[in-house]
BAGU-324478 format. One record per residue: residue in three letters; x, y, z of N, C-alpha, C in turn. Coordinates in steps of 0.02 Angstrom, whole numbers, plus 50000, padded with zeros to 5 digits. Layout:
N
AlaXYZXYZXYZ
...
# end
This chain:
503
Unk579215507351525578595503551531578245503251463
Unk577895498351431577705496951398576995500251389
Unk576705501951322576195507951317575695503751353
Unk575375495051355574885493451350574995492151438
Unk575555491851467575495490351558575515498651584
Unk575845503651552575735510451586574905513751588
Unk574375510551530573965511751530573535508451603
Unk573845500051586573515497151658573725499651734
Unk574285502151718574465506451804574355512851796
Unk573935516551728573675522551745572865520951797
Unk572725515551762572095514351776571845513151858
Unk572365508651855572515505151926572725509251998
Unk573055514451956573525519952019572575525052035
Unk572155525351980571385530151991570875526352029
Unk570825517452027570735516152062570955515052135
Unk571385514652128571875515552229571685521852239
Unk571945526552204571835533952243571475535852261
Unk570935534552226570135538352229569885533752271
Unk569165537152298568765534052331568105531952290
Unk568045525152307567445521852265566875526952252
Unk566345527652207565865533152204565225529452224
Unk564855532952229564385530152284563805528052219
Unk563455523452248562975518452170562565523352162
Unk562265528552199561885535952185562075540952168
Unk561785545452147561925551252141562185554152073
Unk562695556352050562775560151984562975555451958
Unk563145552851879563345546851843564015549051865
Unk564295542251841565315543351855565725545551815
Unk566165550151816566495554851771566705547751708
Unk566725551351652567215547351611567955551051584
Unk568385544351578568905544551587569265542951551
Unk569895543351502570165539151464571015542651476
Unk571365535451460572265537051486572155543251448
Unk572935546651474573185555851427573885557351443
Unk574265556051404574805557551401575075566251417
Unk575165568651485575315576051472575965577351456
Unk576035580951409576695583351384577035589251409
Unk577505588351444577765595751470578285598051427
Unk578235603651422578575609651381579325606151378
Unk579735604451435580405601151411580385592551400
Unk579855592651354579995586051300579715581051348
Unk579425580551411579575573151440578515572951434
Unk578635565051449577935563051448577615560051487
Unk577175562551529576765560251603576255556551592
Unk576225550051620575535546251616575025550651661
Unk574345550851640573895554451681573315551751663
Unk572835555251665572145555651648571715558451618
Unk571255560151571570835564851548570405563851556
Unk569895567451613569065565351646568635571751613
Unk567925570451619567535576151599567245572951654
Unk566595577751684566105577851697565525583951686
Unk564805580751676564365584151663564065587851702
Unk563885594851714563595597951760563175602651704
Unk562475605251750562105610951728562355616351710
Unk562055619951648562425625651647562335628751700
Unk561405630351717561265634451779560885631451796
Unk560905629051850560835627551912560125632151939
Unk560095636051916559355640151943558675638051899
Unk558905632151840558505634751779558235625551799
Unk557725624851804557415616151776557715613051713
Unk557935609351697558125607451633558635610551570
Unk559175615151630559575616251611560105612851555
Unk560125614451495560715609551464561305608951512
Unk561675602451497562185601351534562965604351498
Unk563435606351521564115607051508564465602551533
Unk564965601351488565585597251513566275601551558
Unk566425599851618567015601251632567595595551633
Unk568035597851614568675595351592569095595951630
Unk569805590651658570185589451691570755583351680
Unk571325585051705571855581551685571895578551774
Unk571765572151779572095569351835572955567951855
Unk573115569751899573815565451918573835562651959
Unk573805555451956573495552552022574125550552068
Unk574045549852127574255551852186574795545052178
Unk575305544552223575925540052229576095535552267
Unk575425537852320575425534852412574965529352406
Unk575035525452469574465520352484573845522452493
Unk573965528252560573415530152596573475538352579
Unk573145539352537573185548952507572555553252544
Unk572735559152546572275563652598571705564552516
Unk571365569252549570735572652482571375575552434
Unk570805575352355571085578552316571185585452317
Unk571965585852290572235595152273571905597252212
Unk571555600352198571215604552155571515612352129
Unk571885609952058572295617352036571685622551999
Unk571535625252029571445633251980571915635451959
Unk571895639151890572465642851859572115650451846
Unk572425655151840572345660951854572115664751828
Unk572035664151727571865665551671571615663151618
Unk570845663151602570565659951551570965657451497
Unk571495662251465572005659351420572465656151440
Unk572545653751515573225648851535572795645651578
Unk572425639551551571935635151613572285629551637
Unk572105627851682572635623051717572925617651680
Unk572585614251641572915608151583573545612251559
Unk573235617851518573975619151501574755623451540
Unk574395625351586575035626151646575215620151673
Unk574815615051677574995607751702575635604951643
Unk575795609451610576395606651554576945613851544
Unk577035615751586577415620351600577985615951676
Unk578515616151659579165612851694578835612851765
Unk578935618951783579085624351848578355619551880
Unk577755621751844577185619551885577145612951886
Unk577035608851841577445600551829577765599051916
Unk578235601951927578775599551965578335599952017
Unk577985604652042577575605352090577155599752090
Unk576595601152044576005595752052576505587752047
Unk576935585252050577335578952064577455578852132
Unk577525584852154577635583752250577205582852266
Unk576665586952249575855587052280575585578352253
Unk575875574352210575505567752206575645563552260
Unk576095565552313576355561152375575935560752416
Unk575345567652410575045568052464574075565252440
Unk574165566652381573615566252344573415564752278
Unk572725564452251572615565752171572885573252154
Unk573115574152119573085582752094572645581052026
Unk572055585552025571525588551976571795595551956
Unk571965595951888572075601451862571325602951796
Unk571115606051841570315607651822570335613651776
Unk570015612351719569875620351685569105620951692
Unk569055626451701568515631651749568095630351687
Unk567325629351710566965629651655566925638251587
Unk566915635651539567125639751490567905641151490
Unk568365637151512569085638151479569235632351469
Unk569855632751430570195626251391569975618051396
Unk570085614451409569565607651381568845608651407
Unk568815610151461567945611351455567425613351411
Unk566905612351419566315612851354565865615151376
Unk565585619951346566125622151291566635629351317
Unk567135631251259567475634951279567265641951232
Unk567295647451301567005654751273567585659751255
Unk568225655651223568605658451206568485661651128
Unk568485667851103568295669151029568725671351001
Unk568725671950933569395673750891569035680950855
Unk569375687150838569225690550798569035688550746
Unk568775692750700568675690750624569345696050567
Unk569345700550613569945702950575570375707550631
Unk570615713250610571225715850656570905720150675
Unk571255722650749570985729450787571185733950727
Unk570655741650743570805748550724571485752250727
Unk571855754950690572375754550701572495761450737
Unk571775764850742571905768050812571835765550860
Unk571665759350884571285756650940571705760350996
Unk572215760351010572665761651062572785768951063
Unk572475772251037572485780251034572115782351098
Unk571805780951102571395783051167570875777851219
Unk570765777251280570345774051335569695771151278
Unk569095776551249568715775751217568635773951155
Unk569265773951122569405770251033569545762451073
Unk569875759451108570075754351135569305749951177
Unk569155753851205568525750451201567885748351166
Unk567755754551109567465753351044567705747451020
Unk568375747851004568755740150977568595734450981
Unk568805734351067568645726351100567995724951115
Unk567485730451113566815732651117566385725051058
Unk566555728351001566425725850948566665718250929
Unk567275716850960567405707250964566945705551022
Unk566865708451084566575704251115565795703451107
Unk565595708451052564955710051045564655702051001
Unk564995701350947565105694250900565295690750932
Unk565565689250990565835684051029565165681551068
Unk564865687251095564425684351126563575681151089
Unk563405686051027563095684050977563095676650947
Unk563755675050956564105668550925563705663350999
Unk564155663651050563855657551108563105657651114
Unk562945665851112562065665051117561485660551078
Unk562055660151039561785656850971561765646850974
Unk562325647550993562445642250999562075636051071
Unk561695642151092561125640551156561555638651232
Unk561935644951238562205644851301562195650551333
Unk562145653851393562085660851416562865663551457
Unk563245665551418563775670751469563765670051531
Unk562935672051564563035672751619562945668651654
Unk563005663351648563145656551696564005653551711
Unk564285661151678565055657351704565305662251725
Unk565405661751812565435664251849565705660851899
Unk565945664851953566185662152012565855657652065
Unk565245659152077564825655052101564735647352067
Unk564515648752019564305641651974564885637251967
Unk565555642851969566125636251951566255633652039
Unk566085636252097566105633052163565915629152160
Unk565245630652127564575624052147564695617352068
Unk565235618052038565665613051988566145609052039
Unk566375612552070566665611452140566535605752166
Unk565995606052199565645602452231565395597252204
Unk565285597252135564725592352113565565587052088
Unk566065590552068566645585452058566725580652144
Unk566775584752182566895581252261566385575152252
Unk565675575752230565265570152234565345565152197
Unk565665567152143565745563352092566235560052087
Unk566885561952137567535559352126567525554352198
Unk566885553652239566995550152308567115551152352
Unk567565558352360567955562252404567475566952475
Unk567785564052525567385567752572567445577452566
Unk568035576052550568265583452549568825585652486
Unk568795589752495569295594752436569975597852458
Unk570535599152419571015603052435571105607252374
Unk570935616152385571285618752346571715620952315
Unk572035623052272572595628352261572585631652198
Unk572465636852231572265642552143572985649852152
Unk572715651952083573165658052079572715661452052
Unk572915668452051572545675252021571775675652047
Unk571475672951971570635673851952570415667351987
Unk570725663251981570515655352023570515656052099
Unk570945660552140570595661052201570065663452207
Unk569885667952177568985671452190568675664852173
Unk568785659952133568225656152142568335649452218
Unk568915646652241569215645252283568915648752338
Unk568875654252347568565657652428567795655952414
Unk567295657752326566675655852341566645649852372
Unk567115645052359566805637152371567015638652462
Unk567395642152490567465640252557566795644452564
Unk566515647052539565935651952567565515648752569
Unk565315643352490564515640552490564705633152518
Unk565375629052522565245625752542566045622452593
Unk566075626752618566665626852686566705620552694
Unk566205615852734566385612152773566545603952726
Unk566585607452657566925601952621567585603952587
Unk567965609252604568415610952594568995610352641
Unk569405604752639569965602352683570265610752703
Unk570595610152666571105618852674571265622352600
Unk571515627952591571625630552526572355635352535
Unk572505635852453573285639252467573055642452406
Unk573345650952414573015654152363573635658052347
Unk573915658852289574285663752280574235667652224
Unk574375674752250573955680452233573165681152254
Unk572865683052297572175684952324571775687952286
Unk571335686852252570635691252213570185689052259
Unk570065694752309569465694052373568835692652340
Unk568425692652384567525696152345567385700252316
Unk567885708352335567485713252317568245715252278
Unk568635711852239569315715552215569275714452144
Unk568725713252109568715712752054568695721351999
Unk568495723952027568565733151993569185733152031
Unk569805734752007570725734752023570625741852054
Unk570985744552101571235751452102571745756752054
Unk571645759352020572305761751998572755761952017
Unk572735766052097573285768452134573475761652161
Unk573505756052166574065751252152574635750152092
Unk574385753552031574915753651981575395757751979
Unk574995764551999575345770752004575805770252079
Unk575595765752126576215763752192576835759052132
Unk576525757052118577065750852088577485755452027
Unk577275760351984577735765851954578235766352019
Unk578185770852066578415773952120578955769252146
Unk578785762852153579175757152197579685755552131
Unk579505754052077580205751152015580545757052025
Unk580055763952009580785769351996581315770952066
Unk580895766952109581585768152182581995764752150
Unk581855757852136582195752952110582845754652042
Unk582425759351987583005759851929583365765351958
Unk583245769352015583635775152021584285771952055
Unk584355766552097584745764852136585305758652086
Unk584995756252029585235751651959585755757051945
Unk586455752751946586955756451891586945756751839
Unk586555750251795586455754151723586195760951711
Unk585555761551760585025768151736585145774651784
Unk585475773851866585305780351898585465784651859
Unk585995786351789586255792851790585575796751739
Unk585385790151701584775792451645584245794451658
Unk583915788251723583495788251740583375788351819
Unk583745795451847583515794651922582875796451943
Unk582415795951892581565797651905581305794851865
Unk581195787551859580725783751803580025788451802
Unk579845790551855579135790751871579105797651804
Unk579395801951846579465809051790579655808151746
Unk579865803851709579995802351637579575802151614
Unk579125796651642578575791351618578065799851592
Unk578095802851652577485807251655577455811951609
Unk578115813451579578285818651519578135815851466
Unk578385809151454578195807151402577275803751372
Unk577035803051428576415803451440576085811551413
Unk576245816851441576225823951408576225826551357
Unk576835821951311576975824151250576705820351200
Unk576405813451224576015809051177575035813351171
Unk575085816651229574285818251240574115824151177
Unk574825825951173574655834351095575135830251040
Unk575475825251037575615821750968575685814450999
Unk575135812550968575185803550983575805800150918
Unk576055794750955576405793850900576155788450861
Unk576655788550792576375784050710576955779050734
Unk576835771650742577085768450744576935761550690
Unk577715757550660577475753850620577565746350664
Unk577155742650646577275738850678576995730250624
Unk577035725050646576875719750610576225714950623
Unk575575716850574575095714250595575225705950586
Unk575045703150635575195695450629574705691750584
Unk573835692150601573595690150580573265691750480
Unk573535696950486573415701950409574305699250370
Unk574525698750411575235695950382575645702750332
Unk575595708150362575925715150337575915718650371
Unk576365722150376576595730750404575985733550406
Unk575955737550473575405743650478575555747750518
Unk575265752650521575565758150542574885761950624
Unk575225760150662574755764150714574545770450758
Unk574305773350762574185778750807574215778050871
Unk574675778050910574595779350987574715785451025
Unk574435782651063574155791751117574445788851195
Unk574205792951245574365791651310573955782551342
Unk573295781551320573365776851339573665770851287
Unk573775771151245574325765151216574885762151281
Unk575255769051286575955769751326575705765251408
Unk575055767751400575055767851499574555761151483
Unk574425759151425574125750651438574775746751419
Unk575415748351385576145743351388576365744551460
Unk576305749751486576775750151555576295745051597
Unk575515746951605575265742551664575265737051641
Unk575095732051573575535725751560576175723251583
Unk576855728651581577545724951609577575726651675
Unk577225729151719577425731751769576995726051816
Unk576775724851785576395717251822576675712351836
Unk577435712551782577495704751755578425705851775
Unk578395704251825579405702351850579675700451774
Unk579755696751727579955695551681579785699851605
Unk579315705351616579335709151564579585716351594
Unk579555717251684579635723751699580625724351673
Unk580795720651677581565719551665581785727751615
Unk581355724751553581585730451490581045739251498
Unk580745736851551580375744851564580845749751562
Unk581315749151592581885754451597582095757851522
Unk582285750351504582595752151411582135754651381
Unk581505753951372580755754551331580765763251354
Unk580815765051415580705772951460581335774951427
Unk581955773851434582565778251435582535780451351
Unk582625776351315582575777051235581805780451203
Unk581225779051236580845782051219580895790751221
Unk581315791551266581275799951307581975801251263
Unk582345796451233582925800351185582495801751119
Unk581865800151105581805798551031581605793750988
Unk582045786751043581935781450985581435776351023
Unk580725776950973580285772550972580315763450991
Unk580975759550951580815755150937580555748750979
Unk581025749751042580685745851116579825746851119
Unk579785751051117579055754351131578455752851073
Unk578845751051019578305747950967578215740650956
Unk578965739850998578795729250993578545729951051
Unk578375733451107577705730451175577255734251127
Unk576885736651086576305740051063576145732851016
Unk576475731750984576555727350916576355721350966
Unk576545719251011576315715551056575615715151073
Unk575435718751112574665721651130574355720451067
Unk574515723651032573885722450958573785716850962
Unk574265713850921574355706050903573785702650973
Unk574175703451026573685697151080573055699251070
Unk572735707751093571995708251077571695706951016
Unk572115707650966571925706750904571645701050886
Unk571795694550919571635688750905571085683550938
Unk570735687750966570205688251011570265688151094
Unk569525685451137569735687451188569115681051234
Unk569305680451297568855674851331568155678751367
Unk567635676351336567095680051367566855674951419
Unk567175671251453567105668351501567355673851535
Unk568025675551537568295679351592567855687051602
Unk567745687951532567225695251557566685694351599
Unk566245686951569565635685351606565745687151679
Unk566335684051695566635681251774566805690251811
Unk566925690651770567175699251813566425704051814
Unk566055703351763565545706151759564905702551812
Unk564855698951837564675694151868564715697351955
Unk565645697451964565685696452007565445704552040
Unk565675711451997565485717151982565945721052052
Unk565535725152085565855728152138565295732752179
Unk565645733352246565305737952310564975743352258
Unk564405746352278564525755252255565215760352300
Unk565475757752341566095760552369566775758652338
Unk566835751752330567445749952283567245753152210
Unk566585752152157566875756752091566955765952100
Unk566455768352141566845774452155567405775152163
Unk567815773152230568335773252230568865772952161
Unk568675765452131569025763852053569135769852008
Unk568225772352012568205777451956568695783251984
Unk568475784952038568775791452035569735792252025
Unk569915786552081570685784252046570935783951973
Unk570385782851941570375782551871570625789951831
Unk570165793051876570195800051824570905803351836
Unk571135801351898571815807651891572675801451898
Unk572125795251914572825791151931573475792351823
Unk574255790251849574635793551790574495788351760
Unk574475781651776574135774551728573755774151722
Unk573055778651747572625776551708572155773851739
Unk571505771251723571095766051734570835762951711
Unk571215758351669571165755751595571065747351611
Unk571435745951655571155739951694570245738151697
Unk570005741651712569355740751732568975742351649
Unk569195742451610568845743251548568445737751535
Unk568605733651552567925728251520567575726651585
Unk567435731151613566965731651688566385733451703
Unk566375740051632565875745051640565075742151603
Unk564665744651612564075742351570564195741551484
Unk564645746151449564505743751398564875737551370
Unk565165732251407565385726851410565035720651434
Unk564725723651507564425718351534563695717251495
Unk563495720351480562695721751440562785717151376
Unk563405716251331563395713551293563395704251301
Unk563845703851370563595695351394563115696851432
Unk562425698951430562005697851482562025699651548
Unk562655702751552562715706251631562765711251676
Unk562215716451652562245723051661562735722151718
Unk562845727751729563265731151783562805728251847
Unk562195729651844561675726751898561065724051876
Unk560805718951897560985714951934561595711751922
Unk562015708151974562525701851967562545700552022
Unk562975695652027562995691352120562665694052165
Unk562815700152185562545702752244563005703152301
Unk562585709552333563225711552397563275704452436
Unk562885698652432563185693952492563815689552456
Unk564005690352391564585687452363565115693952369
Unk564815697052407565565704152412565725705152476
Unk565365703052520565505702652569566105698852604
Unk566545702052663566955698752710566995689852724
Unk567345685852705567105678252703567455679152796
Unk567245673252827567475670452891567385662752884
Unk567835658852904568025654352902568435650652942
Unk568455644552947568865640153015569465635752953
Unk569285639552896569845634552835570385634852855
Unk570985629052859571845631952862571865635552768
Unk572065640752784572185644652720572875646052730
Unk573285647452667573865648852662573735654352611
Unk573835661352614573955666252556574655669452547
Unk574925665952467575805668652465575685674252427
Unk575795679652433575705685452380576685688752363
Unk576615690652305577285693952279577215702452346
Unk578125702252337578055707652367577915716852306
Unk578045712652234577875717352200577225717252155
Unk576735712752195576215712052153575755717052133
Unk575675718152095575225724452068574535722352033
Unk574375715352032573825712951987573225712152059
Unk573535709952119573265707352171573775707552238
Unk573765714552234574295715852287574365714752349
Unk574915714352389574765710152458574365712852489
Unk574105717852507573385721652561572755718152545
Unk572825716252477572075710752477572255704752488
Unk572765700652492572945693752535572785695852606
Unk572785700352648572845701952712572275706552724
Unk571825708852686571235709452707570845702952695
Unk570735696952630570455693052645570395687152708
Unk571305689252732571655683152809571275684152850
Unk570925691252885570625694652934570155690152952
Unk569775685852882569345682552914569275673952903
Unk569935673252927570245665652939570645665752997
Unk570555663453036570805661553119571515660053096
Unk571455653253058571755647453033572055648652964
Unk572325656252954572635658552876573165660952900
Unk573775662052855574295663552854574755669252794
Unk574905673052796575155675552745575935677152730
Unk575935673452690576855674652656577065678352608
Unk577215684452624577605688752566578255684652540
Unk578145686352490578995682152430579175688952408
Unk579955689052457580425695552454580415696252386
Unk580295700652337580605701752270580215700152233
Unk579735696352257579005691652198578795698752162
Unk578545694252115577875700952080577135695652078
Unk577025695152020576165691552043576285684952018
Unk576765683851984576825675851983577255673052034
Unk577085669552063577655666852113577745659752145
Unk577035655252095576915649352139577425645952083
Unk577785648552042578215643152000578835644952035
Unk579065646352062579435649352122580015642952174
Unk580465638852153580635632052225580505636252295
Unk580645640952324580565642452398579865643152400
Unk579135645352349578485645052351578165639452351
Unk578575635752307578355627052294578525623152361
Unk579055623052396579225622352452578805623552496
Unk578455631152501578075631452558577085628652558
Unk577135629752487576445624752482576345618152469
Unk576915613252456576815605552512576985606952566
Unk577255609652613577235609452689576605610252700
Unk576305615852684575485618952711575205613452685
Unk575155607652615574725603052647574985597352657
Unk575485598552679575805591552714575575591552794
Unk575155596152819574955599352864575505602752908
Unk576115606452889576275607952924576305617252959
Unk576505620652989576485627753021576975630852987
Unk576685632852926577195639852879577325645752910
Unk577045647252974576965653352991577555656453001
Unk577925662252990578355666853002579045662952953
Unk578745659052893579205657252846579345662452790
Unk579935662952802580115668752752580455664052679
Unk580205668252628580265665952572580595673152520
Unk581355672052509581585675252494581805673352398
Unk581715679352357581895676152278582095680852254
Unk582595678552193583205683052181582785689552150
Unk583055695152163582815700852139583065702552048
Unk582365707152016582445706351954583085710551940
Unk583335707751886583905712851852583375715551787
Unk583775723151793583495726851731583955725051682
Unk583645722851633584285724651569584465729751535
Unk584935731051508585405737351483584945735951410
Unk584895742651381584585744951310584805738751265
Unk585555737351278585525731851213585335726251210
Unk585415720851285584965717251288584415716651287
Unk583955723151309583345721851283583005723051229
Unk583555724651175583335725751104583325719851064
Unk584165715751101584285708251099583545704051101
Unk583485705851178582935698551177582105701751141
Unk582005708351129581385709451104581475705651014
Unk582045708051007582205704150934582095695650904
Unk582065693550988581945685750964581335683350973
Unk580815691651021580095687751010579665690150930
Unk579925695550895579655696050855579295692250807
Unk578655695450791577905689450770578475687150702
Unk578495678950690578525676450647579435671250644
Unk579555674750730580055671150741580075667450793
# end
């Protein structure tokens, strides 16, 4: 097709899809063609819309923000309400997972039924503005020596991070879960649409359940995979420390590792022991300083790389190799995931997402609980580090006030919900998909045999969320996916070798 008629049947396919906007009410989004590019080379006609909303909504004469969105407009004559993607992580917002193969392939099924809006959450990626910040120079090269050098660290970027937006006459604490519902809503008015269809992952369902909370009865149905309830924002430890327990069933029963490693767990825990009376000197490659440096790590270095791969089906693979070689001696697995960690924190961090967690805060029964798991769990409670007051205080969000117990509270609802959770999820593990179901008549929950927390890029996951809104009954659909292989020491020296910074 020719550039100047694909533009006219981009145009043409937003008028069919959508529903006319009403001559009142909020001005009409603007729009211009957008070529999305997916990661294997090919090029999608789409859309690039903003619309303007308040920062806050509580304030008279609030400046306005822009939110940002990539349309894919729908394929059908007669299309149900728009699918609305949340993505899961301030640093992966839906535009740019909307160019990732796997998710691509999806949101193309989902245009049969509808528009798909791949929305970035106010304060991430095209939205305006974005509270993503960059260091000014490199972490401490103890940072990873201990719980409290590591937070001093990131202490201090987010401190200039937030100095920086304050400045720039915007408040942290207007980006939040609530406010991005009620973005929600003000897109539904704006786009014509009687109603909404969600589908989020991770951090994007907590805002997905606010909108069924503040405004249900404009929410068609939602499909959430991975669950962040109301009150699951302070993590448990003892979900990481289950998920130690559950891989090492796993490497003990692996023929590469039972004979080395028929106790990941007790490995882990010795070597944890012996880092606490000699942390080790590791060299590693600062990316942004562009030279060798040399780091200090201690016990939490070790136990913030393990709860990073142990999250992630595709990094838990080399845990084995990283544990077995570490406990002979040899460092080097163990300094490309450290060398790792630096590098990503090193290069700043989204104080949207702190706002949002600090915001959302927790029970006085869930952070007890947290804390005290904290103190004796073997990983740690290093998760919840940017939770505590001396984080939230720096965006404006003490520890208290924030939302409030009625945003922590039990939701109930008449929504068709679909929640797919991994069966090895450890970020948002299945007991919080199935405590939030309790209060949906009309919810469903699908464990994915073998999943970990990513799983909606998944064909048997993708499969089961166009059925659910094709309207059909997922219930007692089993969704089975190939289980991870560990790799043997040399492959994973192999493939750590080809991510190294600068290759």
């Amino acid at each position: 097709m020719k550039p100047a008629l694909r533009t006219l049947a981009v145009l043409f396919a937003i008028a069919t899809c959508s529903p006319a906007q009403a001559a009142a009410g909020p001005p009409p989004l603007t729009a211009k063609p957008f070529v999305l590019r997916t990661l294997d080379g090919g090029r999608h006609a789409a859309s690039l819309e903003r619309l303007r909303v308040p920062e806050d909504r509580g304030r008279s004469g609030s400046p306005p923000i822009v939110i940002s969105f990539v349309r894919l407009s729908c394929t059908v004559a007669n299309p149900g309400p728009p699918i609305v993607f949340l993505s899961g992580e301030a640093d992966a917002p839906s535009t740019l997972l909307g160019r990732v193969p796997a998710y691509h392939a999806l949101f193309e099924r989902l245009r049969e039924l509808g528009d798909v809006i791949l929305l970035d959450r106010r304060g991430t990626g095209l939205s305006e503005p974005t509270l993503q910040c960059a260091a000014k120079g490199s972490l401490p090269l103890d940072a990873f020596e201990s719980e409290a050098k590591a937070a001093a660290a990131l202490g201090e970027i987010a401190r200039a991070c937030a100095r920086m937006v304050r400045g720039d006459g915007y408040a942290p604490r207007n980006y939040q879960a609530d406010a991005s519902a009620d973005d929600l809503e003000d897109l539904r008015v704006a786009l014509g649409a009687d109603r909404l269809r969600l589908l989020a992952m991770g951090d994007g369902t907590e805002v997905a359940l606010a909108a069924v909370r503040r405004h249900g009865e404009r929410i068609d149905r939602v499909a959430l995979a991975g669950t962040r309830g109301p009150d699951h924002a302070w993590t448990l430890p003892s979900a990481l420390d289950l998920q130690l327990k559950r891989v090492s069933r796993l490497v003990a029963s692996d023929s590469t590792y039972a004979n080395e490693l028929p106790n990941l767990e007790g490995t882990v825990r010795r070597i944890l022991d012996t880092l606490a009376w000699n942390a080790a000197s590791l060299e590693v490659t600062d990316v942004k300083a562009k030279k060798k440096v040399r780091l200090r790590v201690g016990p939490f270095g070790f136990q913030a790389v393990l709860g990073r791969d142990l999250s992630d089906g595709f990094a838990a693979r080399a845990v084995p190799a990283m544990v077995a070689t570490l406990a002979r001696g040899d460092s080097l697995l163990f300094a490309q995931r450290v060398e790792r960690l630096y590098n990503d924190a090193g290069w700043g961090l989204s104080l949207a997402a702190i706002a949002a967690d600090c915001a959302s805060g927790g029970s006085p029964e869930r952070i007890a609980r947290a804390t005290e798991e904290g103190r004796t769990a073997l990983l740690g409670g290093g998760r919840n580090l940017l939770l505590g007051p001396a984080f939230c205080d720096l965006v404006g969000i003490p520890e208290t006030p924030d939302l409030g117990a009625a945003a922590r509270t039990p939701l109930s609802s008449e929504t068709p919900a679909l929640f797919i959770t991994g069966e090895y999820d450890a970020v948002t593990p299945p007991a919080q998909a199935e405590e939030v179901r309790r209060g949906f008549p009309n919810g469903v929950v699908l464990v994915a045999e073998n999943g970990w927390h990513e799983t909606l890029s998944a064909p048997p996951v993708r499969d089961a969320v166009v059925e659910f809104f094709r309207g059909a009954d997922v219930r007692g659909r089993r969704i089975l996916l190939e289980p991870a292989r560990f790799l043997s020491v040399e492959e994973a020296k192999a493939a750590a070798a080809k991510l190294r910074p600068g290759k």
